[in-house]
LUMGUZA-120325 format. One record per residue: x, y, z of N, C-alpha, C, O in turn; residue number from 1. Coordinates in steps of 0.1 Angstrom, whole numbers, plus 5000, padded with zeros to 4 digits. Example, Ala and Ser with C-alpha at 12.3 -4.5 7.8 and 13.67 -1.06 7.14 Angstrom:
{{5132,4943,5078},{5123,4955,5078},{5132,4967,5078},{5142,4967,5085},1}
{{5128,4978,5071},{5137,4989,5071},{5129,5000,5079},{5134,5011,5080},2}
END
This chain:
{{5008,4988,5000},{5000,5000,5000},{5009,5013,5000},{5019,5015,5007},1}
{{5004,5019,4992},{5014,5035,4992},{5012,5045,5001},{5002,5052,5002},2}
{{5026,5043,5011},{5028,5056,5020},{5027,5069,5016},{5030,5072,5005},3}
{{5023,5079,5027},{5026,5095,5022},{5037,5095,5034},{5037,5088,5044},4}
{{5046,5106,5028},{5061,5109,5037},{5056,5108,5053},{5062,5100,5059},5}
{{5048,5114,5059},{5044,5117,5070},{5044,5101,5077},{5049,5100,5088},6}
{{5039,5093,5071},{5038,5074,5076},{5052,5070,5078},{5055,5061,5086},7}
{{5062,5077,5070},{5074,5072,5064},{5086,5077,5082},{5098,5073,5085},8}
{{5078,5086,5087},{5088,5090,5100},{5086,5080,5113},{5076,5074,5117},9}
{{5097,5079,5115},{5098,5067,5128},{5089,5070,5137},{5086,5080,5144},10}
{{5084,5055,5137},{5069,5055,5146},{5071,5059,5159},{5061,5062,5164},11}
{{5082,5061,5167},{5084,5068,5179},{5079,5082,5178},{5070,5086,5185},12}
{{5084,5088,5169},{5084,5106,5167},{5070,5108,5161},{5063,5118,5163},13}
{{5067,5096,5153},{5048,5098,5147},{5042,5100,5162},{5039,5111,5166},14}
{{5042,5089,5168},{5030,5090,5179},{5036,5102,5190},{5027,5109,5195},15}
{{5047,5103,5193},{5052,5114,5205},{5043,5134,5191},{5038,5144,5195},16}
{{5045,5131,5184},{5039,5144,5179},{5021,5141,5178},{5013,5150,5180},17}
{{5017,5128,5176},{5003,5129,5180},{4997,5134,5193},{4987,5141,5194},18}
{{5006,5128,5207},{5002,5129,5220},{5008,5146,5224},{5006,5150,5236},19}
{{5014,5153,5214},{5016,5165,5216},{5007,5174,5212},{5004,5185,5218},20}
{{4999,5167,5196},{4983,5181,5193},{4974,5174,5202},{4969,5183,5209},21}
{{4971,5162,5205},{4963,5158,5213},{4961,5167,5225},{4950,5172,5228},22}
{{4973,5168,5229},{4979,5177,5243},{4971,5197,5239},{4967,5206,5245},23}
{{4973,5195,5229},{4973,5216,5228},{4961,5214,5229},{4955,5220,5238},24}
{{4955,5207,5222},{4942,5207,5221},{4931,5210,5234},{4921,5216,5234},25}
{{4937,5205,5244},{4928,5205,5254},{4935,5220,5265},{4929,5227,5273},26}
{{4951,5221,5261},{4956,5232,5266},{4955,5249,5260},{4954,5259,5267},27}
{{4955,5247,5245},{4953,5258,5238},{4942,5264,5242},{4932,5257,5244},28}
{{4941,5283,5242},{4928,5287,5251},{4920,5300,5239},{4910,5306,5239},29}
{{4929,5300,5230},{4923,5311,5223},{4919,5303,5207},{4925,5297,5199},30}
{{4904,5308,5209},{4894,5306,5198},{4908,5305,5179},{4909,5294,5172},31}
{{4912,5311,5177},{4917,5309,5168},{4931,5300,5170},{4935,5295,5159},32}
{{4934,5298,5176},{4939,5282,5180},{4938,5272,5174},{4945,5267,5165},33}
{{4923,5269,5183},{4915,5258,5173},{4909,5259,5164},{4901,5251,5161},34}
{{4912,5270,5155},{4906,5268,5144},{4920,5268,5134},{4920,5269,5121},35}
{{4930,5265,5142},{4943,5267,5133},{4942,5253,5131},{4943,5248,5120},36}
{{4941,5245,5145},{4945,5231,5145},{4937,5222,5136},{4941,5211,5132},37}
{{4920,5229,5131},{4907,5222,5128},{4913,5224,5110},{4911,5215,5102},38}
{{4919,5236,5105},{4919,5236,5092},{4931,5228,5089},{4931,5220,5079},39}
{{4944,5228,5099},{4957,5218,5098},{4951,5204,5094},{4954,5200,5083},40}
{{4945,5198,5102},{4942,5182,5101},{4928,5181,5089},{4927,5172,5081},41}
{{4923,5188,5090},{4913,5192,5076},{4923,5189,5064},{4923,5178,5058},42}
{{4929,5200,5062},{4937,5196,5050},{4945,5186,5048},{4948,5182,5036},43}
{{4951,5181,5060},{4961,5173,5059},{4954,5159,5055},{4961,5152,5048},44}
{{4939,5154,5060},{4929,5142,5058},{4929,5148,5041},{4937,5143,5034},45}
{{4923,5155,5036},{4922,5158,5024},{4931,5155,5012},{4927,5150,5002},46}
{{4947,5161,5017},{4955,5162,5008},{4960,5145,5006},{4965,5140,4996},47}
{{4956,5136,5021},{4962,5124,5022},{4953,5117,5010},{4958,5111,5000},48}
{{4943,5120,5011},{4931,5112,5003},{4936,5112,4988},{4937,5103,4980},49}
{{4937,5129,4987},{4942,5131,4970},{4952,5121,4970},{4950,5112,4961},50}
{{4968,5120,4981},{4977,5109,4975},{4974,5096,4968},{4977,5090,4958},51}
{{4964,5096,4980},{4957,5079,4974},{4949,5078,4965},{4943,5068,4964},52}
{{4948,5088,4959},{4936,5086,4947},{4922,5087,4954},{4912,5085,4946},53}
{{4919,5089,4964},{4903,5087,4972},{4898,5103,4964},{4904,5114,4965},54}
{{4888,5101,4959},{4886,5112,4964},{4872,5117,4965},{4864,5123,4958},55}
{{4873,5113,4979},{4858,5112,4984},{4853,5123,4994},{4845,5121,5004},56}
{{4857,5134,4990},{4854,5143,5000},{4839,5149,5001},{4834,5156,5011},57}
{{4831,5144,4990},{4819,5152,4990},{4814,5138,5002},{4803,5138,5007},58}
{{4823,5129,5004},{4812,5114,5011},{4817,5116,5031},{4813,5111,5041},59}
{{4829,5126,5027},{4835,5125,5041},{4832,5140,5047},{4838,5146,5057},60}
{{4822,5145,5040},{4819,5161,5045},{4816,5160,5057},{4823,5168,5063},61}
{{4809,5153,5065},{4802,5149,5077},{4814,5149,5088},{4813,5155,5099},62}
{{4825,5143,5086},{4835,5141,5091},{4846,5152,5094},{4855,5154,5103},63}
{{4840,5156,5082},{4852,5174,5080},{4841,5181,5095},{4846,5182,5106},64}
{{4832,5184,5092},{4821,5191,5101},{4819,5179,5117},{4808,5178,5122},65}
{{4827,5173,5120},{4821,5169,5134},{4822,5184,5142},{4811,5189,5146},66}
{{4837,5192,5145},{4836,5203,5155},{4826,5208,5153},{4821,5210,5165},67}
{{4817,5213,5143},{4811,5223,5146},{4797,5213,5145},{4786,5219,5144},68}
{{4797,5202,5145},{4785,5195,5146},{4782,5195,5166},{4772,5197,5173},69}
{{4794,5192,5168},{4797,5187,5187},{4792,5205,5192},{4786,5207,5203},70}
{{4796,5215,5184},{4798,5228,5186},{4784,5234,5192},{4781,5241,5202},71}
{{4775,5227,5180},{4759,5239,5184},{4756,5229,5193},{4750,5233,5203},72}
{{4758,5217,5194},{4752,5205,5205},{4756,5210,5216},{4748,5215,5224},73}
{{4770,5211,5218},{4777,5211,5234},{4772,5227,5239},{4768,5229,5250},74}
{{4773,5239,5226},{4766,5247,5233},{4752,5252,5234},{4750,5262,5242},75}
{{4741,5248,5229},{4730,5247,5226},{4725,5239,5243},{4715,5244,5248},76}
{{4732,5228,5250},{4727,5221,5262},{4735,5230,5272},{4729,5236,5281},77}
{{4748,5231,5270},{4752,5238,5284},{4747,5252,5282},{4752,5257,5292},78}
{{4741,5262,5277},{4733,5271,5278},{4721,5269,5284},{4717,5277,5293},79}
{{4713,5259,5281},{4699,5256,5287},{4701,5252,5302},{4691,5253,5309},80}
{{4712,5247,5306},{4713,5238,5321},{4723,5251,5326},{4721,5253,5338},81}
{{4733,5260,5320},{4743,5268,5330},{4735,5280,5325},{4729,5280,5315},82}
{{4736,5291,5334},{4736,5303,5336},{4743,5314,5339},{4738,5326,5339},83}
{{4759,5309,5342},{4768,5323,5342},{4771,5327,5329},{4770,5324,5318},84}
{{4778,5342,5339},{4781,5353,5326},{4776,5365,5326},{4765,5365,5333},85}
{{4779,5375,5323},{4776,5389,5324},{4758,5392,5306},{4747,5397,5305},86}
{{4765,5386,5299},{4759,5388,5284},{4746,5380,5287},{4745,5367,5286},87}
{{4734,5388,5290},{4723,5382,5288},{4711,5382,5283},{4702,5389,5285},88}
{{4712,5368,5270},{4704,5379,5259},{4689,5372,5264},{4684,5382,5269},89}
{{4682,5366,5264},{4670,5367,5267},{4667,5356,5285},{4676,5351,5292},90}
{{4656,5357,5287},{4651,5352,5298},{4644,5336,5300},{4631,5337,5298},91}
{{4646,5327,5301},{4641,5311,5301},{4627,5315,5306},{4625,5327,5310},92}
{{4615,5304,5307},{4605,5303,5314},{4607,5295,5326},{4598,5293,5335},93}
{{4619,5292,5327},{4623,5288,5344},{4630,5299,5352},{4636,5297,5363},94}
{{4627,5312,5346},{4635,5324,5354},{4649,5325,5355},{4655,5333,5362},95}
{{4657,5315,5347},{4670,5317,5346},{4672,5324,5331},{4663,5324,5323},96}
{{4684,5330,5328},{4691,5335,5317},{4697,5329,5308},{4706,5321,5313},97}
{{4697,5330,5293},{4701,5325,5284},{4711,5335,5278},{4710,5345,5271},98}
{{4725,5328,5287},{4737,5337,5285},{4746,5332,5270},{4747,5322,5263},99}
{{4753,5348,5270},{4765,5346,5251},{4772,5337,5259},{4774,5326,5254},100}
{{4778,5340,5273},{4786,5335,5279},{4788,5318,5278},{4797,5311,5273},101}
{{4777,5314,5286},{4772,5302,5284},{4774,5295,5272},{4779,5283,5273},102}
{{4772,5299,5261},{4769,5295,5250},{4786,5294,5239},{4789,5284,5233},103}
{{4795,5307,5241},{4806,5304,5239},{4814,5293,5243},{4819,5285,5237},104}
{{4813,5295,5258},{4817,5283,5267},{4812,5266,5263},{4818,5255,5263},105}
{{4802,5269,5259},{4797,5255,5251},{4800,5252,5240},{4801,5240,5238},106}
{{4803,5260,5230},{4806,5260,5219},{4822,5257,5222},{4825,5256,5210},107}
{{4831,5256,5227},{4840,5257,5225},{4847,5244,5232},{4857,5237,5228},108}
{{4840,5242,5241},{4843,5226,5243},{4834,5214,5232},{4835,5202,5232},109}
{{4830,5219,5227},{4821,5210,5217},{4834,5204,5202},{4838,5194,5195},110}
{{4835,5218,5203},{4842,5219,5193},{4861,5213,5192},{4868,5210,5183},111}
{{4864,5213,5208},{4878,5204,5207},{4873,5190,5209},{4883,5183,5209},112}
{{4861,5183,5211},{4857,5170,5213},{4858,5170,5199},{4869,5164,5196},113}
{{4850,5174,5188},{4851,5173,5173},{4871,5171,5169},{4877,5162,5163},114}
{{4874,5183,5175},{4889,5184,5167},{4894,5171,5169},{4900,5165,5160},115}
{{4892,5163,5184},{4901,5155,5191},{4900,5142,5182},{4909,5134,5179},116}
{{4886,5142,5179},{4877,5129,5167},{4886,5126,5154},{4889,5116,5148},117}
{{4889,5144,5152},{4897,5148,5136},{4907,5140,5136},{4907,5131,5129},118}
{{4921,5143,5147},{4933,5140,5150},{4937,5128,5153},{4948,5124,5152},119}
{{4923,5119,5160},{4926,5104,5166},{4919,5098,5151},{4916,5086,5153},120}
{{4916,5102,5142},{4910,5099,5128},{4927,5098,5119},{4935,5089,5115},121}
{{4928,5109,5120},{4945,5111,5116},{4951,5102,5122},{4953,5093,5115},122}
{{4956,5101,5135},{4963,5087,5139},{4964,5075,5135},{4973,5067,5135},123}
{{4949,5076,5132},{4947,5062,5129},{4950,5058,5112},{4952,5046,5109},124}
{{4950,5070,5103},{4953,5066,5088},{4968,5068,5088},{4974,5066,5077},125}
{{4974,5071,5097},{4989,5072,5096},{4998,5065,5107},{5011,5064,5107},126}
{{4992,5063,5113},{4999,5049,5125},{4991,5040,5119},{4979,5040,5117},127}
{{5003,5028,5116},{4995,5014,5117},{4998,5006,5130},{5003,5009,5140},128}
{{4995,4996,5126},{4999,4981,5140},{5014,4979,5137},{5022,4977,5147},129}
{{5018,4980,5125},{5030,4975,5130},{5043,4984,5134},{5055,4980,5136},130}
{{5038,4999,5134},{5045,5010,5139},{5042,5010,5153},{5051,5014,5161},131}
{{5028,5005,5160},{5025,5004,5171},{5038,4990,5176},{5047,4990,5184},132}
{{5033,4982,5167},{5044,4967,5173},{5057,4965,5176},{5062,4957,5184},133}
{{5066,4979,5165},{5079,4978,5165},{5078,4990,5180},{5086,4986,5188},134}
{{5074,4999,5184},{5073,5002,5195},{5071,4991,5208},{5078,4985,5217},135}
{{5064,4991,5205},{5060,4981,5217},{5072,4967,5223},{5072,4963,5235},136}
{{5081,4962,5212},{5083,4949,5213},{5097,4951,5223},{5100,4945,5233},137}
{{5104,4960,5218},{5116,4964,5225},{5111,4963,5241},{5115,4954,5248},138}
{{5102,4974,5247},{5104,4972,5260},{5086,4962,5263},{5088,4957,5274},139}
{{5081,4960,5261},{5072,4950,5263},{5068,4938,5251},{5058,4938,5244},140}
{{5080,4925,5251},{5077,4919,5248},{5062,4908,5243},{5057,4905,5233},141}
{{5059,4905,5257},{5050,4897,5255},{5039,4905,5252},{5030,4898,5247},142}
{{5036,4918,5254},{5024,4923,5254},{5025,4931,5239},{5015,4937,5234},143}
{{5037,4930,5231},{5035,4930,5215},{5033,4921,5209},{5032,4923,5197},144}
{{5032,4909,5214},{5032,4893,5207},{5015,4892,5211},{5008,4885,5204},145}
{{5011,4897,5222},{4998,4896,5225},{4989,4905,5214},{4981,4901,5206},146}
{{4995,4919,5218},{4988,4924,5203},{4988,4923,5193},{4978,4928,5187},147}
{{4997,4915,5185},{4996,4915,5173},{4987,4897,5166},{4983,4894,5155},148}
{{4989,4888,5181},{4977,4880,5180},{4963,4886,5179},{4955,4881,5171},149}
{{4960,4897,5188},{4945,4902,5187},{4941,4906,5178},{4930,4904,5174},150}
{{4956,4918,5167},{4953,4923,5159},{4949,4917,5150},{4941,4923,5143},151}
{{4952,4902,5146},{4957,4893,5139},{4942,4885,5137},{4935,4884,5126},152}
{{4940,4878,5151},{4924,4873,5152},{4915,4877,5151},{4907,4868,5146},153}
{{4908,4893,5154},{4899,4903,5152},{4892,4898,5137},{4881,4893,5137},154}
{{4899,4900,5127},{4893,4905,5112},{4894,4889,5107},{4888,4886,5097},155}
{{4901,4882,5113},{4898,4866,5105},{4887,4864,5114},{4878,4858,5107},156}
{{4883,4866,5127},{4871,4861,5131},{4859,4865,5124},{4849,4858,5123},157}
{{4860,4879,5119},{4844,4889,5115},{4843,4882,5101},{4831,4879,5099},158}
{{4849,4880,5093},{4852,4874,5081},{4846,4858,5081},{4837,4853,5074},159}
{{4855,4853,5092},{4845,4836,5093},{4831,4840,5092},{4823,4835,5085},160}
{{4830,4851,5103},{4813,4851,5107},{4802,4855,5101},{4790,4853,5103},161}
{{4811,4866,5088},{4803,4867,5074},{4799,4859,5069},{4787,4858,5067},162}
{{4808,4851,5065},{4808,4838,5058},{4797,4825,5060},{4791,4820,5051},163}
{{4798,4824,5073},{4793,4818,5082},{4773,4823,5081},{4763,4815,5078},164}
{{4773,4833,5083},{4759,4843,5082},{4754,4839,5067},{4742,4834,5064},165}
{{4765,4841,5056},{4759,4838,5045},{4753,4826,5041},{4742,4824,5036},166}
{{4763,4816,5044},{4757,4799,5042},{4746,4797,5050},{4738,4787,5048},167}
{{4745,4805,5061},{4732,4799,5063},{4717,4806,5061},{4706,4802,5065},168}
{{4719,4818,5055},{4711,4825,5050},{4702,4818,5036},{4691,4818,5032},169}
{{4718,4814,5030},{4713,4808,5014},{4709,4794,5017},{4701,4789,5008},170}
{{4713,4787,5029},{4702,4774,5030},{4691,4775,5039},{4686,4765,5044},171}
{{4688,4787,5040},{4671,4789,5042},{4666,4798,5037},{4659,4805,5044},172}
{{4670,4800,5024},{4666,4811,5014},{4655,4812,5012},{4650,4822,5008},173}
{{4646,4800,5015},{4637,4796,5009},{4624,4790,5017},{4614,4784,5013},174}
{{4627,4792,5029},{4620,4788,5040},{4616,4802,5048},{4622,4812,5047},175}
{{4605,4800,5057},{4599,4809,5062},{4598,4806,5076},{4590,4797,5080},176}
{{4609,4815,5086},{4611,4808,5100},{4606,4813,5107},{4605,4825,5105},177}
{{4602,4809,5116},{4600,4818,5130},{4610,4821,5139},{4622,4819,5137},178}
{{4605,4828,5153},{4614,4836,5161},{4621,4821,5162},{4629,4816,5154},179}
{{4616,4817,5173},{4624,4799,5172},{4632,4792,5163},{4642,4786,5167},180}
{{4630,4794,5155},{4641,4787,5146},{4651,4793,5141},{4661,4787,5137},181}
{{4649,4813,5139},{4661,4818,5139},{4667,4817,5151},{4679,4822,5150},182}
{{4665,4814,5163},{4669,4819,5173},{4679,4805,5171},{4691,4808,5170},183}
{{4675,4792,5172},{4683,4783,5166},{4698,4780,5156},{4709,4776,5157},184}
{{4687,4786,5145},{4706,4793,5134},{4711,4798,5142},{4721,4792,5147},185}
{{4709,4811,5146},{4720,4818,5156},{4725,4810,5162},{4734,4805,5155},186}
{{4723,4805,5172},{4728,4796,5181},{4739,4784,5176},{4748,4780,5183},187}
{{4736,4781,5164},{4743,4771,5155},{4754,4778,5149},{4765,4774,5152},188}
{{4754,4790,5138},{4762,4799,5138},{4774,4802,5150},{4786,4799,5149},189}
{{4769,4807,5159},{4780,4809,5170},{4785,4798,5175},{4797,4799,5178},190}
{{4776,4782,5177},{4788,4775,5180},{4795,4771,5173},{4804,4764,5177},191}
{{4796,4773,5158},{4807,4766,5150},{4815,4781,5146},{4823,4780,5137},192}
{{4813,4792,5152},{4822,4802,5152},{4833,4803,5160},{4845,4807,5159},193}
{{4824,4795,5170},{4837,4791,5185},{4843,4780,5180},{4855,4783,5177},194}
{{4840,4769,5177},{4848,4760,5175},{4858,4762,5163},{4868,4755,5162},195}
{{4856,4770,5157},{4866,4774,5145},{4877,4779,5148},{4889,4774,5146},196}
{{4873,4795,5157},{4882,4800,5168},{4891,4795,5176},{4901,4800,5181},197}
{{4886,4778,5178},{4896,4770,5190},{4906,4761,5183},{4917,4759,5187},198}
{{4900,4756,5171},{4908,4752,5164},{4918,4762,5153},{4928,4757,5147},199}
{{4914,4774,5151},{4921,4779,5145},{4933,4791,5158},{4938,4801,5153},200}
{{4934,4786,5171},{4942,4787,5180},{4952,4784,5184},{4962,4789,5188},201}
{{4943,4767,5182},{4952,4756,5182},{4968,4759,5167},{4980,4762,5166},202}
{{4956,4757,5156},{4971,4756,5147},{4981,4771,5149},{4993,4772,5145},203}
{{4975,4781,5155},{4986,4791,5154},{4995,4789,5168},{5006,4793,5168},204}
{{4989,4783,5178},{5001,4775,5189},{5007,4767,5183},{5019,4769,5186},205}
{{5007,4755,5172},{5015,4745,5170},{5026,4760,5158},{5038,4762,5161},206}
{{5022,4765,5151},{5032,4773,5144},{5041,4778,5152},{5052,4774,5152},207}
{{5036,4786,5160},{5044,4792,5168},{5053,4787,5176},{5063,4793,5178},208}
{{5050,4775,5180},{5061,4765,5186},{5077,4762,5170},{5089,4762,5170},209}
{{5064,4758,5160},{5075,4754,5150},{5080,4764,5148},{5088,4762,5139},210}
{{5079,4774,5151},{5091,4785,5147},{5098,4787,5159},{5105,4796,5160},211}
{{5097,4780,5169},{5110,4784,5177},{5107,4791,5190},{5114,4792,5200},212}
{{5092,4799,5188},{5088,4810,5200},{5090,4797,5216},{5086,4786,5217},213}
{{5097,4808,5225},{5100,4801,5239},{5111,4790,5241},{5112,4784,5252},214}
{{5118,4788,5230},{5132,4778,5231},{5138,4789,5236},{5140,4788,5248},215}
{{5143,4802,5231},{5151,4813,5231},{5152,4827,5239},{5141,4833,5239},216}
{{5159,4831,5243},{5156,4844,5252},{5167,4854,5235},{5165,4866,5230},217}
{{5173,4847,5233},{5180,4852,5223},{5178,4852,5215},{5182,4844,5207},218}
{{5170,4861,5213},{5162,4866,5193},{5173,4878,5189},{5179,4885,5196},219}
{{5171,4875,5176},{5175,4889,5165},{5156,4886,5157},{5148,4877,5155},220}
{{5158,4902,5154},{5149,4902,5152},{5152,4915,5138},{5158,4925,5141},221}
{{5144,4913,5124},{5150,4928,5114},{5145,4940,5121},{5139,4936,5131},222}
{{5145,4950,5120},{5141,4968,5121},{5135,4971,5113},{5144,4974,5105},223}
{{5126,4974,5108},{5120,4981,5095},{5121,4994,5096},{5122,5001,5086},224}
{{5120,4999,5108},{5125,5020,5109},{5134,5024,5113},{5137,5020,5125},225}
{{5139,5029,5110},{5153,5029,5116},{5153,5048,5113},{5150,5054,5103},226}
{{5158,5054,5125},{5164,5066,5128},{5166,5075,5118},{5178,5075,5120},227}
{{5164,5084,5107},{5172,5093,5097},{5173,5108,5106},{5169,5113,5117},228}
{{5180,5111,5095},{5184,5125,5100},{5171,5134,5099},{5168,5143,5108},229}
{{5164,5133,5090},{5155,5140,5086},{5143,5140,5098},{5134,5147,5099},230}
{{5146,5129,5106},{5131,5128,5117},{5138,5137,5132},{5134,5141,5143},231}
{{5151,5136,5124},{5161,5148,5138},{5156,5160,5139},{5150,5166,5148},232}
{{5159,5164,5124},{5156,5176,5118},{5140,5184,5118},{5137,5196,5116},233}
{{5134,5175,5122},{5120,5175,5128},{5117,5174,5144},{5110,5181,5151},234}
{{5119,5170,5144},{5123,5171,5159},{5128,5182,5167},{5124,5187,5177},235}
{{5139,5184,5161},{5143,5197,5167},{5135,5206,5161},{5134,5215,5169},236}
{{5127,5208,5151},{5117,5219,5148},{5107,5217,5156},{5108,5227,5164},237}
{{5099,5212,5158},{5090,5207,5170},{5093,5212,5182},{5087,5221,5187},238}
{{5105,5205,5188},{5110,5208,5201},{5110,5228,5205},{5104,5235,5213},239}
{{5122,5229,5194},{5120,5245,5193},{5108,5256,5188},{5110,5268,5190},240}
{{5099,5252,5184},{5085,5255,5178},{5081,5257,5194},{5081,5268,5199},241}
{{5077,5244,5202},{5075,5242,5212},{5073,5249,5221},{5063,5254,5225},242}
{{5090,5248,5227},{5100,5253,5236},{5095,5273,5233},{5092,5281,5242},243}
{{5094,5275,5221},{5089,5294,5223},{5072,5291,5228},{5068,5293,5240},244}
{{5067,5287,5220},{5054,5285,5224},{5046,5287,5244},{5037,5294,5249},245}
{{5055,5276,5249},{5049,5276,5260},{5056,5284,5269},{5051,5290,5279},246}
{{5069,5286,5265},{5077,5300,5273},{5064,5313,5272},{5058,5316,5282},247}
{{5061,5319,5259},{5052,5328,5254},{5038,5325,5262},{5030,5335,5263},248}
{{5035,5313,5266},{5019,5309,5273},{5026,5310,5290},{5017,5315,5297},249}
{{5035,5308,5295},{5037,5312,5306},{5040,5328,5311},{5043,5334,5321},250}
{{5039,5331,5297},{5043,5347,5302},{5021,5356,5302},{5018,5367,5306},251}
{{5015,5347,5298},{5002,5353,5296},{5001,5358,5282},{4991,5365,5282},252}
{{5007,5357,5272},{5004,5359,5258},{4986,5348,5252},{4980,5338,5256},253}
{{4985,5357,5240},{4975,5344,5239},{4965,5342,5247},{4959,5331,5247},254}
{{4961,5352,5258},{4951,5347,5268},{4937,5350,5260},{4933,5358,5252},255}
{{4927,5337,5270},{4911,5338,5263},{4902,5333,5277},{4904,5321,5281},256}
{{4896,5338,5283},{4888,5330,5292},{4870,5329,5287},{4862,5337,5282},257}
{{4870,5318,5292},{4859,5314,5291},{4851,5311,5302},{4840,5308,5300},258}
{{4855,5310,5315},{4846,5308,5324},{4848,5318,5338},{4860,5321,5337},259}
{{4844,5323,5346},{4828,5324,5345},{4823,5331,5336},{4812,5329,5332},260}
{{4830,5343,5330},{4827,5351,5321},{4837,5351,5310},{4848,5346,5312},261}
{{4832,5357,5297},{4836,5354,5287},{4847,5368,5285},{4843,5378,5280},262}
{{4859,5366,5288},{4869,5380,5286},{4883,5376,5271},{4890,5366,5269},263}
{{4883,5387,5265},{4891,5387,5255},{4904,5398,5262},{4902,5410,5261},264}
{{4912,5395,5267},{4928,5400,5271},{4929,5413,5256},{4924,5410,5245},265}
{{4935,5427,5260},{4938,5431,5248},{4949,5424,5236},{4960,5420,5241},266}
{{4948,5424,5226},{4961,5421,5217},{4974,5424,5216},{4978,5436,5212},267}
{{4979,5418,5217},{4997,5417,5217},{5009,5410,5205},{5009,5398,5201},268}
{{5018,5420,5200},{5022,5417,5187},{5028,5400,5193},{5031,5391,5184},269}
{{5028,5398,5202},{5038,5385,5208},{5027,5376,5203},{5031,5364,5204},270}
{{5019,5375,5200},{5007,5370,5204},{5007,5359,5186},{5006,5347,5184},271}
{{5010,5370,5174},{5013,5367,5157},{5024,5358,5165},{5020,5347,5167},272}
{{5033,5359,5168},{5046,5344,5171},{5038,5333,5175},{5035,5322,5169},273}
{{5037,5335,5182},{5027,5320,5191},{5019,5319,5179},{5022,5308,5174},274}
{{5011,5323,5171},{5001,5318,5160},{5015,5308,5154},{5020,5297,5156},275}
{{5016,5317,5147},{5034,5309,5138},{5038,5297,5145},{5039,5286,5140},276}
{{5041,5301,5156},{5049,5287,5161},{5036,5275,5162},{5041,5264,5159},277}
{{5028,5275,5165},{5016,5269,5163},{5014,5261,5156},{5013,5249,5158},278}
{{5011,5270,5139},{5012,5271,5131},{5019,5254,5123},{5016,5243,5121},279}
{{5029,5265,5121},{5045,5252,5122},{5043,5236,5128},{5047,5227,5122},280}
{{5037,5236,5137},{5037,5223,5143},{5022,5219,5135},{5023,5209,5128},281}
{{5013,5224,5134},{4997,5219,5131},{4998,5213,5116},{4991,5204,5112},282}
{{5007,5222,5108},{5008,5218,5093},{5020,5210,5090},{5025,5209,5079},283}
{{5025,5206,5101},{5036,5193,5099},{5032,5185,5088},{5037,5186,5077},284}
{{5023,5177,5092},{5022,5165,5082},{5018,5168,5071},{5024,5162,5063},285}
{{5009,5177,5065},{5008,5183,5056},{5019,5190,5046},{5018,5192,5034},286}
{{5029,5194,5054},{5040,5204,5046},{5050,5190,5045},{5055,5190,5034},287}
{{5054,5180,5050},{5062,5170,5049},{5057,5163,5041},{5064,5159,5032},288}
{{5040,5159,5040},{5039,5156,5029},{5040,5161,5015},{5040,5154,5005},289}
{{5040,5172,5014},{5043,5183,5002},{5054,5181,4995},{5056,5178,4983},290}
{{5063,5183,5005},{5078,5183,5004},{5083,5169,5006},{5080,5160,5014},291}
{{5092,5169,4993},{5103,5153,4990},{5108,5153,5005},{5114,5161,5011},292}
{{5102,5140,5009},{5113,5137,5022},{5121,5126,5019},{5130,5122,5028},293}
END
């Protein structure tokens, strides 16, 4: 299957830069923020799709729009149940107030639940299992040989059970059952789903034996990723992107509050850096994918 450059960086540095927008996401406090981070993985889902020839955007619109789907929901309820805030534009029939406040405040957690959906969506088309596996195996052995059994069993089981579904669909194609008697297929279905399962257990214990697993504490084993300079070179952009970033958030740059009241800090030229540096990090995978790596 054809990689975009972005797949192509050692799966250490993929997922440590996932758990890092993951991270802003819920730390970042100013409205244009998230909307830096919602157009970054927006395009970057989009531009991936063009690689691959997909181009299904008119089918994945729904998906582009979760934030602002989560957006009118989350603030549409926490307006009806909360009431702080100074901004109050009309009066409930329960004598409470239907505050802007309220309603920003809702809107804005709605909308990083959406983003979060975007980026663990992104994770997931650019981490595979076995970027997960070669992580994993170095310091937790057994519990990468476990995963990659589950990984492994999952989709040959749902597959049997299609299969399974179908043959016996088409040998009573033609008959008219009742609750009772489907309730029977089913029943017949699942136990020969299980029994398939135990014997298809079995032969992957006898394999695993014939290859050798538990004679040996002393494996070699190939690397498929291996270190380049270019994921340094990234890294240190990241790190230093970073490193100004939250220096600039500890000095109070970038401030937005949202609760109890809704206050906007006046604007500060420091304030355009922190976008930039932001910036930089959000359209990573996008500009790497652009660019020959």
């Amino acid at each position: 299957m054809k990689q975009t450059n972005f797949e192509k960086l050692y799966p250490g540095l993929g997922l440590a830069y996932y758990v890092l927008v993951l991270s802003l996401i819920i730390l970042v406090k100013h409205p244009i923020e998230l909307l830096i981070l919602y157009i970054a993985v927006a395009a970057s889902l989009i531009y991936r799709d063009y690689l691959m020839g997909e181009y299904l955007f008119h089918k994945k619109i729904l998906t582009y729009l979760l934030p602002f789907i989560f957006m009118i929901f989350t603030a549409t309820i926490n307006s009806m149940f909360r009431h702080y805030g100074f901004i109050n534009l009309f009066r409930l029939s329960n004598g409470n107030y239907f505050t802007l406040d309220s309603i920003i405040d809702g809107a804005q957690g709605g909308f990083r639940l959406g983003l979060c959906v975007l980026w663990i969506k992104h994770l997931n088309e650019h981490i595979s299992t076995n970027n997960l596996l070669f992580l994993f195996k170095g310091l937790f052995p057994g519990f990468a040989l476990l995963l990659t059994l589950v990984f492994r069993f999952f989709p040959h089981y749902l597959n049997q059970a299609r299969e399974l579904i179908i043959v016996n669909k088409l040998s009573n194609e033609d008959k008219k059952l009742g609750i009772k008697a489907n309730f029977t297929n089913t029943a017949n279905v699942l136990a020969k789903l299980s029994s398939w399962a135990l014997e298809s257990s079995i032969n992957t214990a006898q394999y695993m034996q014939a290859r050798g697993l538990g004679i040996s504490d002393n494996k070699t084993s190939y690397k498929l990723y291996k270190w380049r300079t270019n994921d340094s070179i990234l890294l240190l952009i990241i790190s230093v992107a970073m490193a100004g970033y939250f220096l600039m958030r500890a000095k109070g740059y970038l401030d937005f509050i949202y609760y109890p009241f809704t206050y906007v800090p006046e604007w500060q030229g420091l304030n355009f850096v922190m976008l930039i540096l932001l910036s930089l990090v959000a359209f990573l995978p996008l500009i790497v994918d652009i660019k020959d790596y």
